[in-house]
N, C-alpha and C positions, 0 to 999 in steps of 0.2 A: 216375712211370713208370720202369722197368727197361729199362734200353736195353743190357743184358748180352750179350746177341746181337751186340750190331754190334761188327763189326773193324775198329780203327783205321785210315785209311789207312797204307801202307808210308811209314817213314822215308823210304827212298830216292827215294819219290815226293815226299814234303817236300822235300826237296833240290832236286829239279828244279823244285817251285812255285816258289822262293828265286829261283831262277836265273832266273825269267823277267822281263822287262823291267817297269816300273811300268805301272799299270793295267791289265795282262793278268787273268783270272782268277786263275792261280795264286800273285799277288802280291796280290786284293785279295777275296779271299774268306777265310770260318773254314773253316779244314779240324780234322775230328776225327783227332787222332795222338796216340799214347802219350807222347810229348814234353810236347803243350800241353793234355793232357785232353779233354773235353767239353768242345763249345761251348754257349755260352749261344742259348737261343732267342729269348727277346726279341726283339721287334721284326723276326723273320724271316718274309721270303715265299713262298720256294721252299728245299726242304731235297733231295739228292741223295742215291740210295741206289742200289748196288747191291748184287745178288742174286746167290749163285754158286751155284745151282740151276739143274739141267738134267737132274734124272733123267727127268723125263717130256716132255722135247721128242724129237718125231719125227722122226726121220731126222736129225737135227744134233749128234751127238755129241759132247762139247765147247764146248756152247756155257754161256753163264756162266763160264768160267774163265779168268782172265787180264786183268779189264775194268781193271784198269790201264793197259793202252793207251789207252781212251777217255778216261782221265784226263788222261794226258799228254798228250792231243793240247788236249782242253779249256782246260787253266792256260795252252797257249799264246796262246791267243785274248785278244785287245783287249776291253776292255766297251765300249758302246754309251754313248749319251748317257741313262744312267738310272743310279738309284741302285742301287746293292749293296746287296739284302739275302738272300742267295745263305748256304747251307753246305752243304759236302759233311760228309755224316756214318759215312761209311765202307759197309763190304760187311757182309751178313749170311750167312755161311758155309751151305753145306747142313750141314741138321739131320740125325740119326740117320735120319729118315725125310722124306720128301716132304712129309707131315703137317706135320710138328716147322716146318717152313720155313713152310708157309703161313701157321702159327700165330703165328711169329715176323713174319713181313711184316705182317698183319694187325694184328698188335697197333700195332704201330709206325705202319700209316698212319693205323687209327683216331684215335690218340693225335696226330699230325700235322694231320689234316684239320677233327679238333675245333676245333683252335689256331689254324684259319685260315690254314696253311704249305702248301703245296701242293707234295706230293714228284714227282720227279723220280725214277722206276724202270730203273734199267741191268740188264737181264738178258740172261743167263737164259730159260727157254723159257717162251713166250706163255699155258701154262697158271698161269704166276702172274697173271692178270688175273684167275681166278675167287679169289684170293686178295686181291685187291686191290676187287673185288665186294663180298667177305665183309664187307670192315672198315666198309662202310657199314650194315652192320645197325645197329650202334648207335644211328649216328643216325635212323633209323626213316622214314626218307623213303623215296621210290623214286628206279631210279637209270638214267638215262640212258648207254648206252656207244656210242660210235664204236671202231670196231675198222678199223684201215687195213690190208688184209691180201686176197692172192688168192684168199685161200678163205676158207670161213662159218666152218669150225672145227667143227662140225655132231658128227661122228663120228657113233653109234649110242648108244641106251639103255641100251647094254650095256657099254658101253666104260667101260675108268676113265679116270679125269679124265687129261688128257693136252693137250701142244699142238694136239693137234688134233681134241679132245672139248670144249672146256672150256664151248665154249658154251651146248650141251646139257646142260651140268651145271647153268649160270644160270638156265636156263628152265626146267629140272624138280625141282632141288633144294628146299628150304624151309631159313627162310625167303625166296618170291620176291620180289625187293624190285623186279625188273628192269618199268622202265613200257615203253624202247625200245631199241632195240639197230639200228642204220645199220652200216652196210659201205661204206665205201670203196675202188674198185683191185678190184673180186672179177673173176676173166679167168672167162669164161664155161666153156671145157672143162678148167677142174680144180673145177669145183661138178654133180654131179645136177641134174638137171633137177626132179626129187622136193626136192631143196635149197631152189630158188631159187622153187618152188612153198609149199615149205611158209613160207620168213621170210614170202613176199606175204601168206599164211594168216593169218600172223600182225602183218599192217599194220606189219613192221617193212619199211626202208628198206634200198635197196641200190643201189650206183652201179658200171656198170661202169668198168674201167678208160680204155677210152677218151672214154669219157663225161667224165667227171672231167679227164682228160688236155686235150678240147679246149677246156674250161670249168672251168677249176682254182677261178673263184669261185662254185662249185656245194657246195662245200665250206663256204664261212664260215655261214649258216644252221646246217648240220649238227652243227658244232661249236658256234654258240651254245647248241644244246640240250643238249649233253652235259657230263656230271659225269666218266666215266670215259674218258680216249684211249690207247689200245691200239695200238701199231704191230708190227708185225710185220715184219723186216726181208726178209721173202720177196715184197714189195709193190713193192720195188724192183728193176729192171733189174742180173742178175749183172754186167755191167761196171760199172756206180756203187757197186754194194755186194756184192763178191763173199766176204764175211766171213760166211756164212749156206748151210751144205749143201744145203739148199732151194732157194737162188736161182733166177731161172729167166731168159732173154735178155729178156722182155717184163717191165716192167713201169715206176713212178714214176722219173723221172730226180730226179739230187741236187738239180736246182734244184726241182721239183715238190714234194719230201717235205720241203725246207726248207720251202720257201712253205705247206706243212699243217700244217706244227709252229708256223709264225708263224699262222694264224690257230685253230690250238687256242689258244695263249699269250693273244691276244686274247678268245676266250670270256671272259663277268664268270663265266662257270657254271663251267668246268672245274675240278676242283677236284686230278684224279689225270693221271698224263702218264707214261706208261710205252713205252720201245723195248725189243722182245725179239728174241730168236734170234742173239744175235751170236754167231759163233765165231772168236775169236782163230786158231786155228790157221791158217786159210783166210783171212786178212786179209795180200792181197800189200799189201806197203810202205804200212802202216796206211791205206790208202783209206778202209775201212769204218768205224773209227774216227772218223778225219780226220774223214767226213759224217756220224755221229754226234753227234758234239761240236758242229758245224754244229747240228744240229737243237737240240740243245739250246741252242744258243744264240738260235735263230731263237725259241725257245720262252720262254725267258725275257725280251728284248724284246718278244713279244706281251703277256708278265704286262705290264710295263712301261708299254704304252700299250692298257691297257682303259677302255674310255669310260664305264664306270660307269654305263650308260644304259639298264638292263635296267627294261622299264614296271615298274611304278609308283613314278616322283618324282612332280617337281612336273606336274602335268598339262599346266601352259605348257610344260614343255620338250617337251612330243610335239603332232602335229597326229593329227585323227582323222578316219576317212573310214569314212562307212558304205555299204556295198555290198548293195545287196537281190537276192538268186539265188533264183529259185523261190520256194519257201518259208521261205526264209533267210533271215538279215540277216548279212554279215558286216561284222567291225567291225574296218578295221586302223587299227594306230600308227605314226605314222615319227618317230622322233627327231631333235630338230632338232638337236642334239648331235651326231649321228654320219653321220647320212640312212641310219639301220637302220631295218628294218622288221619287226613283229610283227601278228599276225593272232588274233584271240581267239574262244576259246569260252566262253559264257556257263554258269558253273559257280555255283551256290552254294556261301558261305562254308563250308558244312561238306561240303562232297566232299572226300575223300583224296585226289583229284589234280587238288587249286587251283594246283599248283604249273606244273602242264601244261597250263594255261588258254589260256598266251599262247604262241604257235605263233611261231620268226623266220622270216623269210620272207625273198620278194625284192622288189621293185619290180617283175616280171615275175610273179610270182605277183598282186599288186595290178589288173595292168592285164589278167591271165585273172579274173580276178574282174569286171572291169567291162564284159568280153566273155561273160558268165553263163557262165562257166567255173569252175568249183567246185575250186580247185587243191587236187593228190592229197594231198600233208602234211596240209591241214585236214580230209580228208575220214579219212584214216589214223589222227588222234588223235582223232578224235569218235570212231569207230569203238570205240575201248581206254578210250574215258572211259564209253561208253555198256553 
C-alpha cells in the first residue's frame, strides 16, 4: 500500500505530544512524523486520519484547515481503562482536484477496513462520506450508513456531489452498494416535506431531534446496524460547538453527541467513524475541538468495550422467543452476554442480504411484538429484502 498522500503530523505538534503527562494520548500513542517514520500497523484497532478538504462543503468555508487543534486538544486526554491500540497517521492534503482527494481517502480506508483497523475521519466537509462509501466497494457487501446530521443532505439530481448532495449521490450512483441509510438529529424545518416523504419511500429511517434528545437510547439499535457513522458538526447546538458556519442554536448538547459517539464505538458492526464541518477559524477558545477530541474519545472506549455478541455464536449464549403476528412468526434473540436484542428475518443461505437478516432491536420492540404489534424496523427491512 502507498501511503504517499498522507502528511506527517507537525513536529511542533510532536513536541507538545512529548510534553503531555504519562498515559495521556499524546504520550501513549504511534503518531506518524517525519522524525520517527511510518508506524507499523500490526496489531492496530483504530487508525486516525485527517482530511484537509473542503472545497465542496456548503456555506462553511474553511473548514478542513487547521485540524491541528483537534489534535492538541486530544494528546491531552487521559486513556481509559483499555489497551492502546490507537495511531494517528497524519492529514491527507487537498488534491489538485476534489476527485484527486476522494481517491486518495478511499484508497487508504479500503486498505484500512480490509485490515480490520477501523479509521477515525477529522474533516473536512461531510461530502467526504460519499468517499468513504466508495471504499467499501471492494469489499462487495452492502453498506449500512447513520448520518448524525439536521438535514438528509438530499440536494437534487442535478447537483454535484457536495455537503449537502452527497446523499443523493449514494442512492443513484453505481455501483449501489447502500442497503440502509438512518438519520439522526434531522430538525424538521430545514428538510422538505418531499424529503422526509421520500427517505419514508424509501424504508430508510429517521429520528428527529427531539426524539432522540428525550430517548438518547433510541440510538444504540441504530448504530448496531451500521458500518458507516457520519457526523456532521451542524447536528450540535452553536453554543457547544460553534467551530462550524452552519451551526444553528438547536440542536445535540456535548454531553448527547459524546454519548452517540460512545454507542457507535460499541457497535461489533461499525467499521468507519467520521466528524465533518469543523472550521478552525470559528472555534472561540478551542470549544469545538476540545468536544471533538471528547468524541473521539467516547468513541474509542466504545471500540474498547464491544460485547462481541452479534447472533450467531454459541446458541447458549442467546435465548429465543418466538412471536406469532398474523400471519407471522417473528423470531427474536437476546443475549445473555450483553441483554441485546435482535429480531430475524427468515432469508435463505443464498440471498445477497443474509447479512441483514437479523434486525437489533429493543426490549420494547419485543413486548410490541407480543401486543401483535408488528414493530416498524422489521416491517422496513422485509420490505428492501423483498
Amino acid at each position: 500500500m502507498n501511503f504517499d498522500y498522507l502528511n506527517p503530523v507537525d513536529e511542533v505538534l510532536l513536541v507538545h505530544a512529548k510534553m503531555q503527562p504519562n498515559q495521556t494520548f499524546g504520550q501513549s500513542i504511534e503518531i506518524y512524523t517525519a522524525q520517527n517514520g511510518f508506524p507499523e500497523l500490526d496489531n492496530k484497532k483504530i487508525a486516525i486520519i485527517g482530511v484537509e478538504e473542503g472545497r465542496a462543503s456548503v456555506g462553511n468555508y474553511g473548514t478542513g484547515a487547521n485540524l491541528n487543534e483537534i489534535r492538541k486538544e486530544l494528546y491531552k486526554l487521559y486513556l481509559g481503562n483499555w489497551p492502546v491500540n490507537v495511531v494517528d497517521l497524519g492529514t491527507i492534503s487537498q488534491g489538485n482536484t476534489v476527485e484527486d482527494t476522494y481517491f486518495a481517502l478511499g484508497n487508504l480506508l479500503s486498505y484500512l477496513i480490509k485490515n480490520k483497523i477501523i479509521p477515525i475521519i477529522i474533516g473536512g466537509g461531510q461530502d467526504l462520506t460519499y468517499a468513504n462509501y466508495r471504499a467499501y466497494d471492494t469489499l462487495e457487501q452492502t453498506v449500512n450508513i447513520v448520518a448524525v446530521d439536521n438535514k438528509f443532505d438530499l440536494g437534487s439530481i442535478e447537483d454535484e456531489l457536495s455537503s449537502q448532495s452527497y446523499l443523493s449521490k449514494i442512492v443513484m450512483n453505481k455501483p449501489n452498494n447502500l442497503f440502509n441509510y438512518s438519520n439522526i438529529g434531522y430538525q424538521t424545518y430545514y428538510n422538505s416535506q418531499d424529503e422526509i416523504d421520500l427517505l419514508d419511500s424509501l424504508f430508510f429511517d429517521a429520528y428527529r431531534l427531539g426524539e432522540v434528545s428525550n430517548t438518547i437510547q433510541l440510538v444504540e439499535p441504530l448504530m448496531r446496524d451500521a458500518d458507516i457513522v457520519s457526523i456532521d458538526l451542524s447536528a450540535i447546538k452553536n453554543a457547544d460547538a460553534p467551530a462550524n458556519n452552519n451551526a444553528t442554536p438547536n440542536g445535540f448538547t456535548g454531553a448527547e453527541i459524546c454519548a452517540i459517539s460512545r454507542y457507535a464505538g460499541i457497535s461489533d458492526k461499525v467499521t468507519s467513524f467520521g466528524i465533518y464541518e469543523y472550521n478552525a477559524i470559528l472555534d472561540i477558545k478551542n470549544q469545538t475541538a476540545q468536544l471533538i477530541s471528547q468524541m473521539i474519545w467516547y468513541f474509542i472506549e466504545g471500540v474498547n468495550y464491544r460485547a462481541k455478541d452479534y447472533p450467531f455464536g454459541l446458541k447458549d449464549n442467546y435465548q429465543k422467543y418466538i412471536v406469532p403476528i398474523e400471519d407471522q412468526v417473528l423470531n427474536f434473540h437476546k443475549s445473555n452476554k450483553s441483554g441485546r436484542w435482535w429480531m430475524e428475518i427468515n432469508l435463505n443461505d443464498n440471498n445477497k442480504f443474509k447479512r441483514h437478516a437479523l434486525i437489533p432491536c429493543t426490549y420494547q420492540d419485543y413486548i410490541s411484538a407480543t401486543n401483535q404489534e408488528i414493530p416498524d424496523r422489521w416491517l422496513k427491512t422485509l420490505k428492501k429484502l423483498i
